[in-house]
Structures are given as structure tokens and as C-alpha cells.
BALOMI-421699 format. One record per residue: residue in three letters; x, y, z of N, C-alpha, C in turn. Coordinates in steps of 0.2 Angstrom, whole numbers, plus 2048, in hexadecimal, padded with zeros to 3 digits. Layout:
BEGIN
SITE; ALA; X; Y; Z; X; Y; Z; X; Y; Z
...
END
This chain:
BEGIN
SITE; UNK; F55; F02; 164; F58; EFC; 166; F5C; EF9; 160
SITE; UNK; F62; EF4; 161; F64; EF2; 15A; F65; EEA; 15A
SITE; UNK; F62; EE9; 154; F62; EE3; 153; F68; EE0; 14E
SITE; UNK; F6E; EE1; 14F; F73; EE3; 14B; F78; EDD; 14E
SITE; UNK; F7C; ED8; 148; F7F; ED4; 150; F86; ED6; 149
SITE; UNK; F8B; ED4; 14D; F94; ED6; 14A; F93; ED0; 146
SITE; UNK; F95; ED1; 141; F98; ECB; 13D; F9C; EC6; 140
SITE; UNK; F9B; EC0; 13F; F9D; EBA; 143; F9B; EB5; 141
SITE; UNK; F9D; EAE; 146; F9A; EA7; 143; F92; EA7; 14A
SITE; UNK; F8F; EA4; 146; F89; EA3; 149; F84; E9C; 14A
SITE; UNK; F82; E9A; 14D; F7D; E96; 14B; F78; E97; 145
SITE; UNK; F7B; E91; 141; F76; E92; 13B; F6E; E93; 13E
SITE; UNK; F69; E96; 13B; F62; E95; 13D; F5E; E91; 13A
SITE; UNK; F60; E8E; 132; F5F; E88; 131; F62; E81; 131
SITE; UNK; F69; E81; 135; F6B; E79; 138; F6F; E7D; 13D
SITE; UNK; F6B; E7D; 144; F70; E7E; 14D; F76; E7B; 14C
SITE; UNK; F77; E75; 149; F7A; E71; 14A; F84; E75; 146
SITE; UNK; F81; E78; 140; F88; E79; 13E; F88; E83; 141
SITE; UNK; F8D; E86; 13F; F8E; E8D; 13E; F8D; E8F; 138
SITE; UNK; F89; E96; 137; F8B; E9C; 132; F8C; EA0; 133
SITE; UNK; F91; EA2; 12D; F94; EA9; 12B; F8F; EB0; 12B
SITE; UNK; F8D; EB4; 131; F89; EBC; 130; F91; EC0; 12F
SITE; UNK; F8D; EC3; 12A; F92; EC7; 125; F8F; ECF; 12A
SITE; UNK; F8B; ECF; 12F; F89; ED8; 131; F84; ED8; 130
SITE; UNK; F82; ED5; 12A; F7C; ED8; 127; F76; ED2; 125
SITE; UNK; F79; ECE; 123; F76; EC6; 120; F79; EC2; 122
SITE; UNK; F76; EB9; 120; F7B; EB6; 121; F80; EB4; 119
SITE; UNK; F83; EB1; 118; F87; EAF; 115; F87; EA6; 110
SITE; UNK; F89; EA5; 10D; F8B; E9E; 10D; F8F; E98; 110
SITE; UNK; F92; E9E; 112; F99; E98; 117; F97; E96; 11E
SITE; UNK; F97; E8E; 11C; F95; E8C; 124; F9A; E88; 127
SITE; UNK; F9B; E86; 12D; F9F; E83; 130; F9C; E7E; 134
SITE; UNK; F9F; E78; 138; F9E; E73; 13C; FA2; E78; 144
SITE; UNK; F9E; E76; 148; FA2; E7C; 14E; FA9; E77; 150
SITE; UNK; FAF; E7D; 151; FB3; E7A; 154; FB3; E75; 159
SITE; UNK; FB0; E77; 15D; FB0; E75; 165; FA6; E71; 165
SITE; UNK; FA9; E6B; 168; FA1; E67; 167; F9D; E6B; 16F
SITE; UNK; F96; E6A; 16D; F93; E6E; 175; F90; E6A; 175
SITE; UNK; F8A; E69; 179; F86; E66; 17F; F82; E63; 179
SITE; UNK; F7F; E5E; 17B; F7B; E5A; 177; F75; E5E; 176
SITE; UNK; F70; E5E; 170; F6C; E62; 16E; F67; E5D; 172
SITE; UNK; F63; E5E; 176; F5B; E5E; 178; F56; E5B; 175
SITE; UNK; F53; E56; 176; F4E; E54; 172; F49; E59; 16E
SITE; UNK; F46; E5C; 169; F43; E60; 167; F3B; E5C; 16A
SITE; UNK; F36; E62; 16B; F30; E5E; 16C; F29; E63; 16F
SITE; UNK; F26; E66; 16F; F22; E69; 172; F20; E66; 17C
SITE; UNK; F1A; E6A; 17D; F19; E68; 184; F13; E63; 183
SITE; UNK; F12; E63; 17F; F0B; E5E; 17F; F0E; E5A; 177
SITE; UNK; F0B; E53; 177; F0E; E4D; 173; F09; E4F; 16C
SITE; UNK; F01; E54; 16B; EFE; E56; 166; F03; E5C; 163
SITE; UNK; F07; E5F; 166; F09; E66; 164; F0F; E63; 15F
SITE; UNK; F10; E68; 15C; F15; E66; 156; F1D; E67; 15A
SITE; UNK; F23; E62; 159; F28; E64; 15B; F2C; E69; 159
SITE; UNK; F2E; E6D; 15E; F35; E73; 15D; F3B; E71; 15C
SITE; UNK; F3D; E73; 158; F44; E73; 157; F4A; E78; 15A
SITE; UNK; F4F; E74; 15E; F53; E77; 165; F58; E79; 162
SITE; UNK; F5A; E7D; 163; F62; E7F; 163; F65; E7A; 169
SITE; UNK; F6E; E7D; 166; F72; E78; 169; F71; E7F; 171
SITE; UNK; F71; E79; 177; F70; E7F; 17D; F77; E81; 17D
SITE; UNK; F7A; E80; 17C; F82; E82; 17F; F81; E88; 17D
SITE; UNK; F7E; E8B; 178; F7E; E93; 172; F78; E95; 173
SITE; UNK; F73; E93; 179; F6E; E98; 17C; F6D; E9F; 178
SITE; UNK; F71; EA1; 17B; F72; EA9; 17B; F73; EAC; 173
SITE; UNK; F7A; EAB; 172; F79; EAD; 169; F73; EAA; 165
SITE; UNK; F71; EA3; 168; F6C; EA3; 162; F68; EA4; 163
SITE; UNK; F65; EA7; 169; F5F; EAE; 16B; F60; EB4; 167
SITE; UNK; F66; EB5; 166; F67; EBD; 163; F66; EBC; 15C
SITE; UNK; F67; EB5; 159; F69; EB5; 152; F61; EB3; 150
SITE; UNK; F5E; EAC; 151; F57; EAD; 150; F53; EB1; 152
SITE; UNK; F55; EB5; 158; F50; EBB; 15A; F51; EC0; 155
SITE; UNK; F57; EC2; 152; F59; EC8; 14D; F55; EC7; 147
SITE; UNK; F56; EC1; 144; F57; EBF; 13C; F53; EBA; 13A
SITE; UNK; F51; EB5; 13F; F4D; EB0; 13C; F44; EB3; 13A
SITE; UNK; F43; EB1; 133; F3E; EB2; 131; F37; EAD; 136
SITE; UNK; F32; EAF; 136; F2E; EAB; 13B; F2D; EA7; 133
SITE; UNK; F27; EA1; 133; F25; E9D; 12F; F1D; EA0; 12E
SITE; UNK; F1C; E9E; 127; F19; EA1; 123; F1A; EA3; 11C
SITE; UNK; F16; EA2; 117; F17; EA6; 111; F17; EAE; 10F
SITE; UNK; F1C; EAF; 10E; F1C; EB8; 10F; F1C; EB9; 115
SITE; UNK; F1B; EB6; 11C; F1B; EB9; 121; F21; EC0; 123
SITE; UNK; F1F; EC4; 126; F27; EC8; 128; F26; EC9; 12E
SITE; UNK; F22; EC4; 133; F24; EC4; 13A; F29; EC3; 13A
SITE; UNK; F2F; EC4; 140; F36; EC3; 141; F38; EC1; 148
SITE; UNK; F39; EBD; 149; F3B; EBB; 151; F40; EC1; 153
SITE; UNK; F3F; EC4; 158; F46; EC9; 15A; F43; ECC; 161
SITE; UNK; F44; EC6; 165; F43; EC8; 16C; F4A; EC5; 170
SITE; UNK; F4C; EC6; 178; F54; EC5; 179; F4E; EC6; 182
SITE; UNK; F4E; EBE; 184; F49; EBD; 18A; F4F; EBC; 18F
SITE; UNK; F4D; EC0; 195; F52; EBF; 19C; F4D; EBE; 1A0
SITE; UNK; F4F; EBD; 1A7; F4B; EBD; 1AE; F51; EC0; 1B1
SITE; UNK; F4C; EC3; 1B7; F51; EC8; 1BC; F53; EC2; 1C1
SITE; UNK; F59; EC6; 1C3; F5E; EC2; 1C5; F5E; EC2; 1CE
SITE; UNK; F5B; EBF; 1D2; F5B; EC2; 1D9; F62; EC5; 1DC
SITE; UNK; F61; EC7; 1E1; F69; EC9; 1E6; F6C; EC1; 1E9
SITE; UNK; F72; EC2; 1E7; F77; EBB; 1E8; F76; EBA; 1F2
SITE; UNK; F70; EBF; 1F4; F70; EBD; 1FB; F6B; EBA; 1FC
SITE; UNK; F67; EBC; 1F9; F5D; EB9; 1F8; F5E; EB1; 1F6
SITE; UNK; F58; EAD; 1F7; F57; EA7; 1F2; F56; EAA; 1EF
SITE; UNK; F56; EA7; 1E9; F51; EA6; 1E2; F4B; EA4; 1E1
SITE; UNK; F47; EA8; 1E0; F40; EA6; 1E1; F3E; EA5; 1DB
SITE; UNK; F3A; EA3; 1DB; F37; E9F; 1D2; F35; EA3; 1CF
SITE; UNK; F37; EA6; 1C9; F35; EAE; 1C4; F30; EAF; 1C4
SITE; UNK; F2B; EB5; 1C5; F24; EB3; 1C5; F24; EBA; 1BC
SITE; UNK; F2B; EBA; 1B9; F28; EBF; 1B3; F2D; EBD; 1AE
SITE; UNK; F2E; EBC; 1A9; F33; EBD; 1A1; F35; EC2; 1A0
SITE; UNK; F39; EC4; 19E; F3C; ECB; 19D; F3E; ECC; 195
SITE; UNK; F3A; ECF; 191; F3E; ED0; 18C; F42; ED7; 188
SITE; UNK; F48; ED7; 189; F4A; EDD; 18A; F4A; EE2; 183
SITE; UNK; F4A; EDD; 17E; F49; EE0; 177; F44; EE5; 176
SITE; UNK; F3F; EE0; 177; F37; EE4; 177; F36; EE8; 17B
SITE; UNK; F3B; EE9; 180; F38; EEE; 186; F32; EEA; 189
SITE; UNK; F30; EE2; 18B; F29; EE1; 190; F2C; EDD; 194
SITE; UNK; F29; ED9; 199; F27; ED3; 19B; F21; ED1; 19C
SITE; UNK; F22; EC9; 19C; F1C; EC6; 19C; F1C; EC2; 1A4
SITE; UNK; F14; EC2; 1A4; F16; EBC; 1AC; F16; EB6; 1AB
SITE; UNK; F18; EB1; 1B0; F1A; EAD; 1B1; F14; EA6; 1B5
SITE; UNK; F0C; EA7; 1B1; F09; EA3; 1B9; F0B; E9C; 1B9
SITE; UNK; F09; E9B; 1BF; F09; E94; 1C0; F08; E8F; 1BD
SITE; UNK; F10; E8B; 1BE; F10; E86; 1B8; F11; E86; 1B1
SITE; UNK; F14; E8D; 1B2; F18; E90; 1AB; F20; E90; 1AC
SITE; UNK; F25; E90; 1A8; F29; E92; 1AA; F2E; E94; 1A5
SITE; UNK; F34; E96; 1A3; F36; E9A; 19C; F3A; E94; 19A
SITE; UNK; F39; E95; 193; F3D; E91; 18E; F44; E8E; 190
SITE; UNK; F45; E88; 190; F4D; E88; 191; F51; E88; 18B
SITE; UNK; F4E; E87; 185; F53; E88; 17F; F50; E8C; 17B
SITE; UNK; F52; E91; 177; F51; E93; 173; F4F; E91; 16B
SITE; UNK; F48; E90; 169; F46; E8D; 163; F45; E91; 161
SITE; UNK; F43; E8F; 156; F46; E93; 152; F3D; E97; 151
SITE; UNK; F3A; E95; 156; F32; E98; 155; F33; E9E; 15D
SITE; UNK; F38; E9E; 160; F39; EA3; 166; F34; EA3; 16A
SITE; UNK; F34; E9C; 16C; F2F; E99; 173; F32; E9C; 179
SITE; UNK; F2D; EA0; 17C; F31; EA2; 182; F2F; EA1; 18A
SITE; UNK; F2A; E9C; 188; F27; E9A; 190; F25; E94; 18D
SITE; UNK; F22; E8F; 192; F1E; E88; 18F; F1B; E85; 197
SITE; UNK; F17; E82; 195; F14; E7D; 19D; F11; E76; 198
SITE; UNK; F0E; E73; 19D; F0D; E6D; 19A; F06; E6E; 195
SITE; UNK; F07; E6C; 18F; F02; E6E; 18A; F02; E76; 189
SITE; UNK; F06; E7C; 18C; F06; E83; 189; F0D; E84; 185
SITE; UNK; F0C; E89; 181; F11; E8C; 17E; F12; E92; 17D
SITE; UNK; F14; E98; 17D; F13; E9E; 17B; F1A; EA1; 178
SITE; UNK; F18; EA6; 171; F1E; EA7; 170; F20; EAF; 16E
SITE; UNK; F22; EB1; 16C; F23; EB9; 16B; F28; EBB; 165
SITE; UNK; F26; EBF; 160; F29; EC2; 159; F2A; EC9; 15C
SITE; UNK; F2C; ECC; 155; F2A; ED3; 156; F2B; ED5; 14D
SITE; UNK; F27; EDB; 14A; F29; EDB; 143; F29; EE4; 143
SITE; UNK; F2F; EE4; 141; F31; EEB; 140; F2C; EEF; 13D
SITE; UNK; F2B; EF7; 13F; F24; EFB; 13F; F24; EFD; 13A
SITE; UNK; F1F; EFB; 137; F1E; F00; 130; F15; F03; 130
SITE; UNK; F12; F09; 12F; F0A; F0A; 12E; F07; F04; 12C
SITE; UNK; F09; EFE; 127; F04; EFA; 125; F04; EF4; 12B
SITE; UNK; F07; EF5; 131; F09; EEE; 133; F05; EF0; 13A
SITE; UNK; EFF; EF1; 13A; EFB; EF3; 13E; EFA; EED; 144
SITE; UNK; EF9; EEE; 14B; EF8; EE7; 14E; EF1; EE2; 14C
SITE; UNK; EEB; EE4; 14A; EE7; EE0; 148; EE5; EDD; 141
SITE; UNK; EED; EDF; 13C; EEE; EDE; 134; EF1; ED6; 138
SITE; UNK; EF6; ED6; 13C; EFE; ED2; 13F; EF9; ECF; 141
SITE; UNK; EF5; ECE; 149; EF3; ECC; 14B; EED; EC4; 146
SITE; UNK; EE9; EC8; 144; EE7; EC5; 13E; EE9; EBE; 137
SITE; UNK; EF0; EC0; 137; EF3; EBE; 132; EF8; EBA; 136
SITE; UNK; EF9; EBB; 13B; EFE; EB6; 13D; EF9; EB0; 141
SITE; UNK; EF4; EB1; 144; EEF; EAA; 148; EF0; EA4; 141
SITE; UNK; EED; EA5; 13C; EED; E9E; 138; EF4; E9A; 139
SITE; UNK; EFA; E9D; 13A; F00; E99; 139; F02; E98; 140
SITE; UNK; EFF; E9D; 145; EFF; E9A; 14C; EFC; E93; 14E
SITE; UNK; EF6; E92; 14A; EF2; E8D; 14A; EF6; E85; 145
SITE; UNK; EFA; E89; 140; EFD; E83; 13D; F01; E81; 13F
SITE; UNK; F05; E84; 143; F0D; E80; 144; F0D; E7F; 14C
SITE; UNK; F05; E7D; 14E; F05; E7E; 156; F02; E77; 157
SITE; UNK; EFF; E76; 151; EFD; E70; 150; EFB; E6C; 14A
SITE; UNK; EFD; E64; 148; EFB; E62; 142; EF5; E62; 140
SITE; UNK; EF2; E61; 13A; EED; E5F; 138; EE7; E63; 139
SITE; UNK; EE7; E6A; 13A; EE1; E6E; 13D; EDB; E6D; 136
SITE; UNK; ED5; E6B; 13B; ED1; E6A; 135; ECC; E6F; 134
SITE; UNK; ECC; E74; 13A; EC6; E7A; 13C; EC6; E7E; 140
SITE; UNK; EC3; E84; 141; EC5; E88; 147; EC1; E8C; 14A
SITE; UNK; EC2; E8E; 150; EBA; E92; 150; EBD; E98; 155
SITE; UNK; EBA; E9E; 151; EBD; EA5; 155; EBB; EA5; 15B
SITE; UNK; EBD; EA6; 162; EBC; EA6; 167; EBC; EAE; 16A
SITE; UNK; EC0; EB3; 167; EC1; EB9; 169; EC6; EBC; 162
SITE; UNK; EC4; EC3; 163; EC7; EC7; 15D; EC7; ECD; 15C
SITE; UNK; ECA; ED3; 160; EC9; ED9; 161; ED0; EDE; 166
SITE; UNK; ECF; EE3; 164; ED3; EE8; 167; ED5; EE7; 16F
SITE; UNK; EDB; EE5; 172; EDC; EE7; 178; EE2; EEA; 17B
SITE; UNK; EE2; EEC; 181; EE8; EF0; 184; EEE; EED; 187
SITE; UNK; EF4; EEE; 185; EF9; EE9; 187; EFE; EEC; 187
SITE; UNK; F00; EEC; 18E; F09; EEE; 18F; F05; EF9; 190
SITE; UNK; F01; EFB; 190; EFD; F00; 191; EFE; F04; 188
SITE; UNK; EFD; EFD; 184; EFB; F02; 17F; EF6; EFE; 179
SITE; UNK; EF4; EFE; 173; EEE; EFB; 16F; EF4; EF7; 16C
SITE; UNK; EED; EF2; 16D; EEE; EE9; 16A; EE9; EE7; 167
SITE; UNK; EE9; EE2; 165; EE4; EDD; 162; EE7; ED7; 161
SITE; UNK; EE2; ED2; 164; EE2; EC8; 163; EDE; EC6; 160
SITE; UNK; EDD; EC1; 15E; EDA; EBC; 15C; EDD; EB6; 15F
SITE; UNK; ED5; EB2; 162; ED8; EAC; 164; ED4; EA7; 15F
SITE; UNK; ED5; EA2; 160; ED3; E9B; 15C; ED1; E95; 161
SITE; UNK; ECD; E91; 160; ECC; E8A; 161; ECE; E86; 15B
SITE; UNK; ED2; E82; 15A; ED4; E80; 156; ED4; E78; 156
SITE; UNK; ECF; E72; 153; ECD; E6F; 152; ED2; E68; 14D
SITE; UNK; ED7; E63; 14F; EDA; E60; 14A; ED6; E59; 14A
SITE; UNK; EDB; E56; 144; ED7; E4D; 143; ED7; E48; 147
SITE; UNK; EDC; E4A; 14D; EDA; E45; 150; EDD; E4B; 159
SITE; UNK; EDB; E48; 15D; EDB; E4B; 164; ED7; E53; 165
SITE; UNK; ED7; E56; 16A; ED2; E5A; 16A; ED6; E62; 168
SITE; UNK; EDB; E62; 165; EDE; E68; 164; EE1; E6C; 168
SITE; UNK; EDF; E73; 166; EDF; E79; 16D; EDE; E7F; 16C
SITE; UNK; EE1; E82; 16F; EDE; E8B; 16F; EE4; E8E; 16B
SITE; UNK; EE4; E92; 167; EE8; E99; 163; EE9; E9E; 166
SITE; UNK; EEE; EA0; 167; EEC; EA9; 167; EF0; EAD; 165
SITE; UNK; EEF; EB1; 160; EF5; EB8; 15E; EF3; EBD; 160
SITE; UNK; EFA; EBF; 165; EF6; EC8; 168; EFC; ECC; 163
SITE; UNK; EFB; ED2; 160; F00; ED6; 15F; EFE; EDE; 161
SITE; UNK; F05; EE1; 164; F04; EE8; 166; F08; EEB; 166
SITE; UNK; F0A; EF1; 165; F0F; EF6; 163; F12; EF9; 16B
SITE; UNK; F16; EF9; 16E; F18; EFA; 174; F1A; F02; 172
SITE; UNK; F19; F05; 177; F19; F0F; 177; F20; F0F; 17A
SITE; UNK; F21; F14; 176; F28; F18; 177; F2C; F19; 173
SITE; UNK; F2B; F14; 16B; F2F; F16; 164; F2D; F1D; 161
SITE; UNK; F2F; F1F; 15D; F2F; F23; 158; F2F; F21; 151
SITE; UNK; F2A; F25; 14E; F26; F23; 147; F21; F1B; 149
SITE; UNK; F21; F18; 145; F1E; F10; 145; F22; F0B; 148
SITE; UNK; F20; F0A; 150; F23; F06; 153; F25; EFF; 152
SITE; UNK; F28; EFC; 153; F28; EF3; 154; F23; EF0; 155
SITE; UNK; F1F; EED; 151; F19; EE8; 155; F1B; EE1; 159
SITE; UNK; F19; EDF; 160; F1B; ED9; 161; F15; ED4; 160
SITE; UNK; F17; ECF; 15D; F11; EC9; 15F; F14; EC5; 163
SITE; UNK; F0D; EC3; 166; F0C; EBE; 16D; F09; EB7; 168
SITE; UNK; F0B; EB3; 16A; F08; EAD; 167; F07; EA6; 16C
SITE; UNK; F00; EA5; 16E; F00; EA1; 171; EFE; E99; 16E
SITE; UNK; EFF; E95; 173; EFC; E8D; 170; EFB; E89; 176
SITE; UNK; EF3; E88; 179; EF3; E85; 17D; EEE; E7F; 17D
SITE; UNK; EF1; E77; 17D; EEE; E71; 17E; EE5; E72; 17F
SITE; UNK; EE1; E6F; 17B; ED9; E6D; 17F; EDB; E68; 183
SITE; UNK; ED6; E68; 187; ED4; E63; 18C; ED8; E63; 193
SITE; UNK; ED7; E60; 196; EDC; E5E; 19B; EE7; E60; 19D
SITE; UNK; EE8; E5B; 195; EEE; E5D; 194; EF1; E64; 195
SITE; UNK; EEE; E6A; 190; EED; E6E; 193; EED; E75; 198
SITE; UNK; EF2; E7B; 197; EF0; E7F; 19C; EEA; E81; 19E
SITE; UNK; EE5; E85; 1A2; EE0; E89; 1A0; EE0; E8E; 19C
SITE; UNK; EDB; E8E; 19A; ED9; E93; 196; EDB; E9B; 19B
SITE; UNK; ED9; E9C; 1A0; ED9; EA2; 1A3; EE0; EA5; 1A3
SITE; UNK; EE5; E9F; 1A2; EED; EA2; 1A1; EEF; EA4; 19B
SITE; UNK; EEB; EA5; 198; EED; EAA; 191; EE9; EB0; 192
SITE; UNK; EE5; EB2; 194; EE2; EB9; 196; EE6; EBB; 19E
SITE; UNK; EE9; EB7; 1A0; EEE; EB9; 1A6; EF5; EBB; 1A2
SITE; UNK; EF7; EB7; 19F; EFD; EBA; 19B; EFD; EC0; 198
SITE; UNK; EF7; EC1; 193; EF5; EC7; 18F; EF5; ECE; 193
SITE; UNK; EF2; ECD; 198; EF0; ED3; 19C; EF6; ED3; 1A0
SITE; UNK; EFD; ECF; 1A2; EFF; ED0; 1A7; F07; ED5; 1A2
SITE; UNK; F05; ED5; 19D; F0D; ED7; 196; F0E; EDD; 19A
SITE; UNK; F13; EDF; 19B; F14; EE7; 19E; F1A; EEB; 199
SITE; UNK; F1A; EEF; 19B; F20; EF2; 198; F26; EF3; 19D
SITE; UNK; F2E; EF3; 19A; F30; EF1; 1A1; F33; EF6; 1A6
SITE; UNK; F2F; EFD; 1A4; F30; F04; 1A9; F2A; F02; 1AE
SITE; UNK; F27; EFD; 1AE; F22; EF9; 1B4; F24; EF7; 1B9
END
């Protein structure tokens, strides 16, 4: 698959609000103010008032700024090389059907989809952390880091939960490992970790980074991470919807 976009002006990834110059390769120095104003930008915010707020792209550039921060945007972290570079659709019904309410995400990049349970439903803007689905107090979101032998999914796995944990919410003051081991996703080997995650004031929530190598590349495939974040208490999805999500990743010859 190529993650390769034609040189052009794009959405900056660090200010939506202006354009940069991608030279094909990198970006450039040259930035612009876009000619033509769009749609007023969206309040930025998470699903729950304890979660940290996401910062939105302007909607009107949906689409390219999925391809741009899904290609090229470094995830957060020190030295991190997770890489956002996922491009989400939902199937389209027959123009003679109603429209039923999605029951799956479609990520064409990676080759999966994820389900959709109830009370979930997919991102309507594109943020620079590649939130792909959200319900009230849930978040989950999807990278992927290009294949190399050292980038094993429970090296990835391991190393991305701490920052799942910090930028999911402020003030983490402890954590307690609730699960952490090999499992099967999309029909090949994974591994998660999840967390309870403990801050200074209100009751926190739950973590979880799944990452897994989807079958069918050649040499050292692409690892995707799944990155969850769901409210404690009441505010909160259940719990049970992140082992529904996990188990239901397919690949999309399913």
C-alpha cells in the first residue's frame, strides 16, 4: 500500500488552521493562509469533561487531513515512531435501502475493520491523535508503525500504554495492570496491555494498547496499534466494550 501523497498545499499538522507546502517527500517551510475560508473549526474536547481535549481539524478538509496526519503525523511521545496512518470509511448502502446505522469502521489502509457496539459511533472529525470512534466517556484510536524485526507487537504494545495513559488523561497518579498478554486479532498474534489508571482528582479510567501485525505483507509487516481510553464509573462505557472491540478487528477479506 502507499502512503505517498503528490506534493501540494496541505493542512498544516501543527496549526489546521493555515496550509503547508509537501515537497513529495517532507514538509517544507512555506506556509499559507488558505485562500478560500471553510466551515468554522469545532470546539475541540474529548467525550468525557475528565479526558484531555483533542484538537480538530478544520471539517471542510476531512479527507486530506486523514491522508496527511494519517501518512506523516508523528504520534506523541519521546522518541516515539508510532505513526498515525490509517484512511477510515464505512460501507455505503444501495441508494434504494435506508441507511442503517454502521454496525463496523472500515479501515482501508490497514486492511481491518472494527465494530461498531452500541453507543459507539465513528469520529466525525479527524484529530491529530487519529480518534476513530468515541461514545460518551469512550475513545479509541488506531496508528500503525511501519515493519521492522525489532518492532514486535508486545515491544509496541508495552511502550505505547504509558502515553496511552498520559494524554488520555491529566494528572495520572498510579496504575494498576489489569491484563497483559498475547492475543489473536484480525486471525493473527497480538498482544495488550491494559491499565486502571488512577488521577488526582475524579475516578480516572481504563487504558489499553492492543498492537498486531495483520497477515498478508511480505518481510516485516506493518504493526497496527489499537489504543483505547474508557471513563471509570458511570460516565463511562463498559468495560465489556473493549474486549467486544478487540475480538470483533477482522481483516477485510471477512
Amino acid at each position: 500500500m502507499s502512503r505517498t501523497l503528490p506534493p501540494g498545499w496541505y493542512p498544516d499538522p501543527d496549526a489546521p488552521q493555515e496550509e503547508r507546502w509537501w515537497d513529495g517527500t517532507a514538509w517544507t517551510d512555506h506556509r499559507r493562509v488558505p485562500e478560500a475560508p471553510g466551515p468554522p473549526r469545532p470546539a475541540a474536547g474529548g467525550a468525557s469533561g475528565r479526558a484531555k481535549g483533542i484538537a480538530l481539524t478544520l471539517s471542510g478538509i476531512v479527507l486530506v487531513a486523514a491522508l496527511v496526519s494519517g501518512a506523516l503525523a508523528l504520534a506523541r511521545g519521546d522518541g516515539d515512531d508510532v505513526v498515525a496512518d490509517t484512511a477510515l470509511t464505512l460501507a455505503t448502502p444501495s441508494p434504494s435501502e435506508p441507511a442503517p446505522s454502521p454496525s463496523r469502521l472500515v479501515d482501508e489502509l490497514d486492511g481491518i475493520s472494527l465494530p461498531l457496539p452500541a453507543g459507539w459511533a465513528p469520529a466525525k472529525y479527524v484529530t491529530r491523535d487519529n480518534l476513530v470512534m468515541t461514545a460518551d466517556g469512550g475513545r479509541v484510536f488506531t496508528r500503525t508503525v511501519p515493519g521492522t524485526p525489532e518492532k514486535l507487537p508486545e515491544t509496541l504494545a508495552k511502550k505505547d500504554i504509558p502515553q496511552a495513559a498520559d494524554t488520555s488523561y491529566d494528572d495520572v497518579r498510579d496504575h494498576r495492570v489489569l491484563r497483559s498478554g498475547r492475543v489473536r486479532v484480525a486471525g493473527c498474534a497480538g498482544y495488550l496491555v491494559r491499565w486502571r489508571v488512577r488521577t488526582a482528582e475524579g475516578p480516572g479510567g481504563y487504558v489499553q494498547s492492543l498492537a498486531f501485525s495483520p497477515a498478508g505483507g511480505h518481510g516485516a509487516p506493518d504493526t497496527v496499534v489499537v489504543r483505547f481510553a474508557f471513563d471509570a464509573g458511570p460516565d463511562g462505557p463498559p468495560l465489556t466494550d473493549m474486549d467486544r472491540i478487540t475480538r470483533g478487528i477482522r481483516p477485510l477479506d471477512r
